[in-house]
N, CA, C and O atoms as a GROMACS GRO file, in nm:
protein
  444
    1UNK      N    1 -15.273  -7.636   6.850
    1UNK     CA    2 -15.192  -7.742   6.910
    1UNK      C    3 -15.083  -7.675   6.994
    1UNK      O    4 -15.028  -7.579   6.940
    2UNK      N    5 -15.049  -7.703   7.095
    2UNK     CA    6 -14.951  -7.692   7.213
    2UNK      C    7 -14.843  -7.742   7.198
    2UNK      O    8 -14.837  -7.864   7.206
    3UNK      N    9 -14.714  -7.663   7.170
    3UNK     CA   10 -14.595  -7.745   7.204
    3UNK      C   11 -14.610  -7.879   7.170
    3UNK      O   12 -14.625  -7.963   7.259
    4UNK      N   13 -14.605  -7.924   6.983
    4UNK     CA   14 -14.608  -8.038   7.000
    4UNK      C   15 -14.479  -8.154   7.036
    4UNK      O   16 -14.377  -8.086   7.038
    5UNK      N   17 -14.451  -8.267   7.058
    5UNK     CA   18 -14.382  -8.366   7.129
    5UNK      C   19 -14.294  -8.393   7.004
    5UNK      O   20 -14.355  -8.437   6.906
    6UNK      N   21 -14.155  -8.374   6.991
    6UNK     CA   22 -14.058  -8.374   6.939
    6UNK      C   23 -13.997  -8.552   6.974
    6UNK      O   24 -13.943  -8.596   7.076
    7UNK      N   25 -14.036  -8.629   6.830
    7UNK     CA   26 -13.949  -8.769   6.875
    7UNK      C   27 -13.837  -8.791   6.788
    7UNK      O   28 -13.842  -8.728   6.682
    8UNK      N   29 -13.732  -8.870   6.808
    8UNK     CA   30 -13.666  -8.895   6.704
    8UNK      C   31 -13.666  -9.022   6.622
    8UNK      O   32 -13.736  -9.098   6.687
    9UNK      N   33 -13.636  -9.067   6.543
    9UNK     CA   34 -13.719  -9.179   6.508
    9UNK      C   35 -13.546  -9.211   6.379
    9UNK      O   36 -13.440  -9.151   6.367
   10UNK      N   37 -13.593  -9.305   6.326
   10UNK     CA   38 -13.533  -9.374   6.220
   10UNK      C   39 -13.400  -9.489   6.316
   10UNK      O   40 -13.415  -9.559   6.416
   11UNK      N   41 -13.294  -9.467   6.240
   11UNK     CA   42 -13.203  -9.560   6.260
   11UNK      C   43 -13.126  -9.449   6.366
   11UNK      O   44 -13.147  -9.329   6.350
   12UNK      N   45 -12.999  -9.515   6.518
   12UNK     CA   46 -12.920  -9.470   6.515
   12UNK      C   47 -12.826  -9.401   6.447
   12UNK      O   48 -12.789  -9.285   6.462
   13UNK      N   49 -12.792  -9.479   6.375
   13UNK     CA   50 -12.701  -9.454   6.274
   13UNK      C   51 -12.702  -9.303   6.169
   13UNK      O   52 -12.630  -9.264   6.077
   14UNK      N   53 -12.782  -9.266   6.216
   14UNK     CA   54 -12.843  -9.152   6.116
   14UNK      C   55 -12.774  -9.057   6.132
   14UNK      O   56 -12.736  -8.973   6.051
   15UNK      N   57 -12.737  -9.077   6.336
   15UNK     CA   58 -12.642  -8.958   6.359
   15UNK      C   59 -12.544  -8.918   6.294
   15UNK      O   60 -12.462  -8.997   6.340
   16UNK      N   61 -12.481  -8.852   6.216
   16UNK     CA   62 -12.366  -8.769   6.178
   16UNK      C   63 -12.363  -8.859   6.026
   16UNK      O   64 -12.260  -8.897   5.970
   17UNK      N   65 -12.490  -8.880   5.982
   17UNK     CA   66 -12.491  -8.974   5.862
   17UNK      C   67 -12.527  -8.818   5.771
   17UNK      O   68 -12.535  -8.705   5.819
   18UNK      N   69 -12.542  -8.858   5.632
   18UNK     CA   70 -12.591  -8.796   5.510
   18UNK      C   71 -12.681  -8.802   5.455
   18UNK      O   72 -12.687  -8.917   5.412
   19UNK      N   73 -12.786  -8.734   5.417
   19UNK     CA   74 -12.893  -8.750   5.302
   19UNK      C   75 -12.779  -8.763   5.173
   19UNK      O   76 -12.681  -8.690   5.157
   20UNK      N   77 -12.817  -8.861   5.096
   20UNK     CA   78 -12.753  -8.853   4.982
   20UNK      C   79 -12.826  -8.860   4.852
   20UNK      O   80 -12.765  -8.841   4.747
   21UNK      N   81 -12.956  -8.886   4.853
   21UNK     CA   82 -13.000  -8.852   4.723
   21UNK      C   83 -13.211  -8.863   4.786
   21UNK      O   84 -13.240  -8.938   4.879
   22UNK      N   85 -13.314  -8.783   4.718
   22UNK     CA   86 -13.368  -8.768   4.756
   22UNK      C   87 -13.512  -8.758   4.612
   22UNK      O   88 -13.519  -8.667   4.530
   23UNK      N   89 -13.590  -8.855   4.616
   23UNK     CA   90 -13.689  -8.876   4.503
   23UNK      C   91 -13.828  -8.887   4.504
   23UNK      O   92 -13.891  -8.983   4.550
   24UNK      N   93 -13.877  -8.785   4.450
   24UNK     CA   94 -14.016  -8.777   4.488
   24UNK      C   95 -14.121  -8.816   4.365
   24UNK      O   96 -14.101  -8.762   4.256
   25UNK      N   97 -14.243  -8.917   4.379
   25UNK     CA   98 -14.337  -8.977   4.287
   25UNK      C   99 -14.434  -8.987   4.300
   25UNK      O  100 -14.470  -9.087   4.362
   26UNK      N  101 -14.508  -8.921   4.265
   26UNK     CA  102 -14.679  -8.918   4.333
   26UNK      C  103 -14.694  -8.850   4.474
   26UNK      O  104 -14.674  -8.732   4.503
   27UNK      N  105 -14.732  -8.953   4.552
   27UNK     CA  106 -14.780  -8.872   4.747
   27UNK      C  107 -14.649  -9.003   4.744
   27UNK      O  108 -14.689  -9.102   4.805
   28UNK      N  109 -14.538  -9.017   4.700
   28UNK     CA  110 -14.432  -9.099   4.775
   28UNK      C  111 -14.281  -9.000   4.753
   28UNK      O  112 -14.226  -8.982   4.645
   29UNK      N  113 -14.239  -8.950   4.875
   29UNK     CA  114 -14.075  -8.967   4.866
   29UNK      C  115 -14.013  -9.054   4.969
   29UNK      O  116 -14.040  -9.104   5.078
   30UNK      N  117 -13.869  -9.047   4.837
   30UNK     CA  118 -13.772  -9.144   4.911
   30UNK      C  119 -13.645  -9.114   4.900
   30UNK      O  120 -13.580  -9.083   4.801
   31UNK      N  121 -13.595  -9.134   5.079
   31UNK     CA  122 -13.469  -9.051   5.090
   31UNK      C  123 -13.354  -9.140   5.111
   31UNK      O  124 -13.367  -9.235   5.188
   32UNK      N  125 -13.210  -9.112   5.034
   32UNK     CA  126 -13.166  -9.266   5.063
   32UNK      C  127 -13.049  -9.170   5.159
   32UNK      O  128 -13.000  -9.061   5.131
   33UNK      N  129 -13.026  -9.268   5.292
   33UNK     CA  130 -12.930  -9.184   5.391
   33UNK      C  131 -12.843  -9.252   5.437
   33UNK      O  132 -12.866  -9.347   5.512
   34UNK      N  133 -12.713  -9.212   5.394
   34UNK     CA  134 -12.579  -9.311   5.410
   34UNK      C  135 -12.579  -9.309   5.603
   34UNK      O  136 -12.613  -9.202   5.655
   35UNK      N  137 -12.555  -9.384   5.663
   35UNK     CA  138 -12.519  -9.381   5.801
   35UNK      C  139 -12.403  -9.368   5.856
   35UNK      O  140 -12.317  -9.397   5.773
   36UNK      N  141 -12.339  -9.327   5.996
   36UNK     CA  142 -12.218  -9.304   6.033
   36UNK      C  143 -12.136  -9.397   5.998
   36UNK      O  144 -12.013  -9.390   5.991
   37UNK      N  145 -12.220  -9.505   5.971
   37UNK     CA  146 -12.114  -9.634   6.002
   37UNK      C  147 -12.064  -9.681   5.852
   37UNK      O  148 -11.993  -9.779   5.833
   38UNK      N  149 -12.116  -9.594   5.751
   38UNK     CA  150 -12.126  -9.640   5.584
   38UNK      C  151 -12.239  -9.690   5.525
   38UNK      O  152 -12.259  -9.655   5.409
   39UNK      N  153 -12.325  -9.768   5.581
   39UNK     CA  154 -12.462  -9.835   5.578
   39UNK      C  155 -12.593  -9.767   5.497
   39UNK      O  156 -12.693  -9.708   5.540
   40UNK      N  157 -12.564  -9.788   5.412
   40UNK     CA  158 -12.666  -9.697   5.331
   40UNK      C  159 -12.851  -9.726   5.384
   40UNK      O  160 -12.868  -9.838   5.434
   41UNK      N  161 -12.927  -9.674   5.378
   41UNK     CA  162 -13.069  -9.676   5.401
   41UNK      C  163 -13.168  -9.605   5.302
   41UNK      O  164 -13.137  -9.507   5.235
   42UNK      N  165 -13.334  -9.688   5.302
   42UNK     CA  166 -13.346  -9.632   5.213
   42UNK      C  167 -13.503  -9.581   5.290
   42UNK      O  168 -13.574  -9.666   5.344
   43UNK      N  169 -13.541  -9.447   5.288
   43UNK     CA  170 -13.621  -9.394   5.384
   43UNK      C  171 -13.749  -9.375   5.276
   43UNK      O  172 -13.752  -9.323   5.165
   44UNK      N  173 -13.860  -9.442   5.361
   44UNK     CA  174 -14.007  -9.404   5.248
   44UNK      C  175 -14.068  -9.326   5.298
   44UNK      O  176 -14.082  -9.347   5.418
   45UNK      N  177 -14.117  -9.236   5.260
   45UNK     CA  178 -14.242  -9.135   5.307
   45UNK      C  179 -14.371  -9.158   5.228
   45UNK      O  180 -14.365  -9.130   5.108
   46UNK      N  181 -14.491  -9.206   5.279
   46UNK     CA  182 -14.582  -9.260   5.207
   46UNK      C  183 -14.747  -9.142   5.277
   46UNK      O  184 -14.768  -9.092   5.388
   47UNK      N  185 -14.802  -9.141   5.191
   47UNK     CA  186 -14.917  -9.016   5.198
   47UNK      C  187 -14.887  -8.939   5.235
   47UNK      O  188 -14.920  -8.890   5.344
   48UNK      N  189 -14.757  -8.869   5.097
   48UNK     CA  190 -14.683  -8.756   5.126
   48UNK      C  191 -14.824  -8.617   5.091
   48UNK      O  192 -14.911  -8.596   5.007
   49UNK      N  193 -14.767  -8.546   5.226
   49UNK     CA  194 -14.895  -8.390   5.167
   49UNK      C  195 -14.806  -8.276   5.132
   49UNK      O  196 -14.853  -8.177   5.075
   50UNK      N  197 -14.678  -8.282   5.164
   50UNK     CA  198 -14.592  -8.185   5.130
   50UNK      C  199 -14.464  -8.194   5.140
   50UNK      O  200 -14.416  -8.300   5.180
   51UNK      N  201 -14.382  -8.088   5.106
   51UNK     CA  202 -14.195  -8.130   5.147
   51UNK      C  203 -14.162  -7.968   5.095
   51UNK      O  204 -14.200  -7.881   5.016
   52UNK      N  205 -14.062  -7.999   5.201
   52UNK     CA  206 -14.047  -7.807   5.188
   52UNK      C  207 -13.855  -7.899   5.178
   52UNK      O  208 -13.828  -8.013   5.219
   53UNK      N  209 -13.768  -7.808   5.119
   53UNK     CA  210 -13.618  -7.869   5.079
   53UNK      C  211 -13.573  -7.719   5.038
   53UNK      O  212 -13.634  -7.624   4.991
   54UNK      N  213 -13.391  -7.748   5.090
   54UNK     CA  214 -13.293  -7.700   4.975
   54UNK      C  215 -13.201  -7.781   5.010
   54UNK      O  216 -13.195  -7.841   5.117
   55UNK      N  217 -13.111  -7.788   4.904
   55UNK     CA  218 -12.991  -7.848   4.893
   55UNK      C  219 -13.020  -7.933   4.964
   55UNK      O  220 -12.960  -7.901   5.066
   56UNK      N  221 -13.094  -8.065   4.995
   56UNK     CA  222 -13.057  -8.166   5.063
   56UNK      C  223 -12.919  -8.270   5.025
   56UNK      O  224 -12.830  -8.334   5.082
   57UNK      N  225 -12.937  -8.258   4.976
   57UNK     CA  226 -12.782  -8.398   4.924
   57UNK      C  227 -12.672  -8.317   4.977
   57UNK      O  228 -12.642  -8.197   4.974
   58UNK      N  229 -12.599  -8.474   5.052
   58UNK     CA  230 -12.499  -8.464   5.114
   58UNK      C  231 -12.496  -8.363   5.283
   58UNK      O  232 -12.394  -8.329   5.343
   59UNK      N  233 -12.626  -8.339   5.319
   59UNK     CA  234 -12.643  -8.267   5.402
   59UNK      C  235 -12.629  -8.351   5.505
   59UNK      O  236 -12.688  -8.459   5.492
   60UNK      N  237 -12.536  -8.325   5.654
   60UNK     CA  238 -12.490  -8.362   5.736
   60UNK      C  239 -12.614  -8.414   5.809
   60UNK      O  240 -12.719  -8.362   5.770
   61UNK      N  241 -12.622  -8.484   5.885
   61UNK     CA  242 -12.795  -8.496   6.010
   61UNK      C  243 -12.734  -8.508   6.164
   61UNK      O  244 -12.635  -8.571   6.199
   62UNK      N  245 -12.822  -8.433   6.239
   62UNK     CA  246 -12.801  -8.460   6.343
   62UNK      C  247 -12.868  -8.608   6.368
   62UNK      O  248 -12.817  -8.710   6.415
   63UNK      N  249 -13.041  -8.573   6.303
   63UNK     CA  250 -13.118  -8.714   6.351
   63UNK      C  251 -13.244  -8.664   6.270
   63UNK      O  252 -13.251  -8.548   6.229
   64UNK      N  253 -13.332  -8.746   6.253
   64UNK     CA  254 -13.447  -8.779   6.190
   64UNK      C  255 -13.554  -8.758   6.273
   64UNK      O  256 -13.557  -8.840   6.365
   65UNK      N  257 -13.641  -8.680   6.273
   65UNK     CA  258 -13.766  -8.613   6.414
   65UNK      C  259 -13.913  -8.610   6.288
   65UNK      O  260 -13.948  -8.580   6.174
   66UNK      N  261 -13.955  -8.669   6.422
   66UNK     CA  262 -14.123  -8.669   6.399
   66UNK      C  263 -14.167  -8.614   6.493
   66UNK      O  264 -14.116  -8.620   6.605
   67UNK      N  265 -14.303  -8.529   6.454
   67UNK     CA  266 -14.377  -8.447   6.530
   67UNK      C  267 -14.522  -8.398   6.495
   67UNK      O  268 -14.556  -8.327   6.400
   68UNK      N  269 -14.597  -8.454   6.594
   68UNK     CA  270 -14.751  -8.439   6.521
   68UNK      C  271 -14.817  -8.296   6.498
   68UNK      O  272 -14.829  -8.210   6.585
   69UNK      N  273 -14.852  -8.288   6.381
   69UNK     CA  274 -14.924  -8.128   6.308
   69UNK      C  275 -15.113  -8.170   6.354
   69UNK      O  276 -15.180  -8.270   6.382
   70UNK      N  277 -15.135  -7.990   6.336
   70UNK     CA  278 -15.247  -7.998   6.303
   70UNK      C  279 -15.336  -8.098   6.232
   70UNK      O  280 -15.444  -8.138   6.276
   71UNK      N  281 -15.292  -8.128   6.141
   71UNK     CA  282 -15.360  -8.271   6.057
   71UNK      C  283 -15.392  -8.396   6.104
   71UNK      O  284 -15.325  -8.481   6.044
   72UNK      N  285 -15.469  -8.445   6.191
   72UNK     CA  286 -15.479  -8.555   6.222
   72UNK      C  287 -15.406  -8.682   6.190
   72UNK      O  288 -15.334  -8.720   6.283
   73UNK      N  289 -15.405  -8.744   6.100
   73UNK     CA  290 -15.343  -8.795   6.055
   73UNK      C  291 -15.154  -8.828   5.973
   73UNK      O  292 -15.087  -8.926   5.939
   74UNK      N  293 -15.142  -8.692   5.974
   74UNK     CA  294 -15.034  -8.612   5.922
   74UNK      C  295 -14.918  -8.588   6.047
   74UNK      O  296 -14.947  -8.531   6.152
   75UNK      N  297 -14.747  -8.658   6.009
   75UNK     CA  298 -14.685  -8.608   6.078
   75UNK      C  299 -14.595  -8.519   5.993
   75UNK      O  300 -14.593  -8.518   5.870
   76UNK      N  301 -14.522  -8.446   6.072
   76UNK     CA  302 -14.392  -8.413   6.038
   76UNK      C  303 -14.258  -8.475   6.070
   76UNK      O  304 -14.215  -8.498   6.183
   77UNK      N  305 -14.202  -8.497   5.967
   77UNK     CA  306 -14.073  -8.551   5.966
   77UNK      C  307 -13.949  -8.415   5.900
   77UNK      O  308 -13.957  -8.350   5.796
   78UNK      N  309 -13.859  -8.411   5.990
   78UNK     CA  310 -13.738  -8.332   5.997
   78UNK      C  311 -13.584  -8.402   5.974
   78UNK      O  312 -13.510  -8.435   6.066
   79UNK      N  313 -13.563  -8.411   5.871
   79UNK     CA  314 -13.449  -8.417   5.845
   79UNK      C  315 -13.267  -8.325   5.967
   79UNK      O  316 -13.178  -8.281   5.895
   80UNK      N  317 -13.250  -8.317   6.070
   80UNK     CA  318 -13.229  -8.220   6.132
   80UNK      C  319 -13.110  -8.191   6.057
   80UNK      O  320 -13.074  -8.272   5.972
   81UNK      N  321 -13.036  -8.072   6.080
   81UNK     CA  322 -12.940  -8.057   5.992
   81UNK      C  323 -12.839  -8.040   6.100
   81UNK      O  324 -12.868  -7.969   6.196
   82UNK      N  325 -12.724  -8.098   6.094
   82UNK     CA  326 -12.612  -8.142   6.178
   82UNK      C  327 -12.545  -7.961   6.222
   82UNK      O  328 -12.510  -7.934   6.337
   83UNK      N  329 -12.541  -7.862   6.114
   83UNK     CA  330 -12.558  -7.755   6.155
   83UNK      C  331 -12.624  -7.660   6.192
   83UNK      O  332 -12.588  -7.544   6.207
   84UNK      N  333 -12.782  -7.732   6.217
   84UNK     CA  334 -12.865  -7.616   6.290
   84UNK      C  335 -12.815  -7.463   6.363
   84UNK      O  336 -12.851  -7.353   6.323
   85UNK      N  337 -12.716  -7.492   6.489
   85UNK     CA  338 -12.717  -7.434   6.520
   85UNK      C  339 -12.576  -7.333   6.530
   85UNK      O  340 -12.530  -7.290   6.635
   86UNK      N  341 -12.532  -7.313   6.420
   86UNK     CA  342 -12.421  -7.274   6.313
   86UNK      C  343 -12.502  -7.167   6.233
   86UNK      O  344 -12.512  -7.204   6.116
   87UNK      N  345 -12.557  -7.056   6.254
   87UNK     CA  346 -12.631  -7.018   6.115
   87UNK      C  347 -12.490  -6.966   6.014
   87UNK      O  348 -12.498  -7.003   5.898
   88UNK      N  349 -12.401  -6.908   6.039
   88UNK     CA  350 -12.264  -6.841   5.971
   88UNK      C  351 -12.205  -6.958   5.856
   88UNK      O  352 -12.143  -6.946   5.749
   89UNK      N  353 -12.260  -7.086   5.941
   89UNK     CA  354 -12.167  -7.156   5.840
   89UNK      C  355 -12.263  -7.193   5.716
   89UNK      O  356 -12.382  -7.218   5.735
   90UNK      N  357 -12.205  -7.196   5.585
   90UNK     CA  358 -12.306  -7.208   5.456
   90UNK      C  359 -12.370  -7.320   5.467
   90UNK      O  360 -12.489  -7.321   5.436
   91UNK      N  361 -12.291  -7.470   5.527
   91UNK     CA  362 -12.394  -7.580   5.547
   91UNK      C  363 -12.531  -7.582   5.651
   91UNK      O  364 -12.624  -7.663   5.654
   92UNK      N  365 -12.511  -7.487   5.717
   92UNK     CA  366 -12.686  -7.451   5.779
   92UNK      C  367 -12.794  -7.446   5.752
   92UNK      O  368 -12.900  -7.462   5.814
   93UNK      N  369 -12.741  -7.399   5.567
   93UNK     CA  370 -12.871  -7.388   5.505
   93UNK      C  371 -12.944  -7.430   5.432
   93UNK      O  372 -12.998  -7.359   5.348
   94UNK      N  373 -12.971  -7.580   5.444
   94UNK     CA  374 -12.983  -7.685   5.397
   94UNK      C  375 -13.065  -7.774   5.459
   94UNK      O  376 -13.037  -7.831   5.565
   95UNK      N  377 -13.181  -7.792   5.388
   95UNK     CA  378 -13.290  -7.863   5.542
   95UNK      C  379 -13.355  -7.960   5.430
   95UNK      O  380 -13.343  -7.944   5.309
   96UNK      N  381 -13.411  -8.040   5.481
   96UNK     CA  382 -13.537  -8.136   5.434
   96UNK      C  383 -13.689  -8.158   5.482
   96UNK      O  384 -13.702  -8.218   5.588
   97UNK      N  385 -13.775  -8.126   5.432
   97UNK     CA  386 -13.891  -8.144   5.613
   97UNK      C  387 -14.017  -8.234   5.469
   97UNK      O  388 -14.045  -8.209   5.351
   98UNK      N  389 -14.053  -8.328   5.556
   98UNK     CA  390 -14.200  -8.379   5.466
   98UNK      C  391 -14.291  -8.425   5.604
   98UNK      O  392 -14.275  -8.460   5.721
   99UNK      N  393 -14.419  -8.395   5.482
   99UNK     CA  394 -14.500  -8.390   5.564
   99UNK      C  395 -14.641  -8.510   5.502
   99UNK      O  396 -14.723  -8.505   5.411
  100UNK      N  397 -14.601  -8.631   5.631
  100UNK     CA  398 -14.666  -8.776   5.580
  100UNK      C  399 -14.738  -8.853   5.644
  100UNK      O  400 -14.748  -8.829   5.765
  101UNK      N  401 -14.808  -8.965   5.592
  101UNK     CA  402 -14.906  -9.029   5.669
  101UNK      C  403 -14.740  -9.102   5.769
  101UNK      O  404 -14.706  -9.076   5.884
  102UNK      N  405 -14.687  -9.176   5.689
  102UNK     CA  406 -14.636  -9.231   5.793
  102UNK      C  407 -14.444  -9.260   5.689
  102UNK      O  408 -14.414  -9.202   5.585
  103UNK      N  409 -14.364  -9.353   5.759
  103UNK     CA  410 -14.261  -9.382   5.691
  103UNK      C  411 -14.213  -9.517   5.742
  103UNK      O  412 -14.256  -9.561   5.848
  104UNK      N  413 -14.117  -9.590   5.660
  104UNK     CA  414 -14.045  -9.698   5.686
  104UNK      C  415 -13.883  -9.712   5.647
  104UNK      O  416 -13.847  -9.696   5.530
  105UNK      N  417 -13.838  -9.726   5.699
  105UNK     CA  418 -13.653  -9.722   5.680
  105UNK      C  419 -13.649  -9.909   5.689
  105UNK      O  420 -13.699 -10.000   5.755
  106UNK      N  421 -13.528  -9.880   5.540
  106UNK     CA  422 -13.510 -10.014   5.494
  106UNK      C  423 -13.340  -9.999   5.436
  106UNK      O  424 -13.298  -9.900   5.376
  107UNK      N  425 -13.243 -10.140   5.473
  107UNK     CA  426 -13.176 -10.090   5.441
  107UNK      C  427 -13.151 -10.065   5.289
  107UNK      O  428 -13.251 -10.095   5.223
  108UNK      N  429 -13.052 -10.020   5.216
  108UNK     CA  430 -13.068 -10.034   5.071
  108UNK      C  431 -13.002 -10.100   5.024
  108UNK      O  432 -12.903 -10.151   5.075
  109UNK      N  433 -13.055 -10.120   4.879
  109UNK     CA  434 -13.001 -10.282   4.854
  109UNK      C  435 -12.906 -10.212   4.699
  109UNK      O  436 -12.901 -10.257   4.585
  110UNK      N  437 -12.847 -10.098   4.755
  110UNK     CA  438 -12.736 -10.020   4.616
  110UNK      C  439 -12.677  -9.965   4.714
  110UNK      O  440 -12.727  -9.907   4.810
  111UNK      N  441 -12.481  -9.999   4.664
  111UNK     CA  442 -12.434  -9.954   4.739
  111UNK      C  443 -12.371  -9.812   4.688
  111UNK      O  444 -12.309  -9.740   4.767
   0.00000   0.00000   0.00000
């Protein structure tokens, strides 16, 4: 695959929002992500095939990116980390990535 096509996807709000807690059950995780604005959300990842993590909680976001893999069916979803491009600073090192049939953002109903 060629340079695949980098989208961003989920809510505005995501920008300069938080992962704040993050739960995985079977081929399902679910990420709940406070938004800039306070607005909590609750993110599904459904025909999960993988998830690579550290420290996600409380990890800053730039934005939420999808990007199609080898797998036909299979995207990638990127958690981006608001300090990507900071490696010095300790919050850099802190990522989320799953890898799913698809996802849905809902808001959450716990505040």
């Amino acid at each position: 695959m060629t340079n695949p096509a980098i989208r961003y996807v989920g809510s505005p709000d995501f920008h300069d929002g938080y992962v704040r807690a993050v739960a995985l059950s079977n081929n399902q995780v679910q990420v709940t992500v406070e938004g800039d604005t306070g607005k909590k959300y609750l993110v599904t990842f459904e025909g999960v095939a993988g998830i690579e993590l550290l420290s996600p909680q409380d990890m800053m976001l730039y934005a939420l990116s999808e990007t199609d893999i080898d797998t036909e069916s299979l995207r990638k979803y990127d958690f981006i980390n608001w300090y990507v491009d900071e490696p010095d600073e300790p919050e850099s090192k802190a990522y989320l990535r799953v890898h799913a049939t698809k996802f849905t953002v809902t808001p959450s109903v716990t505040s």
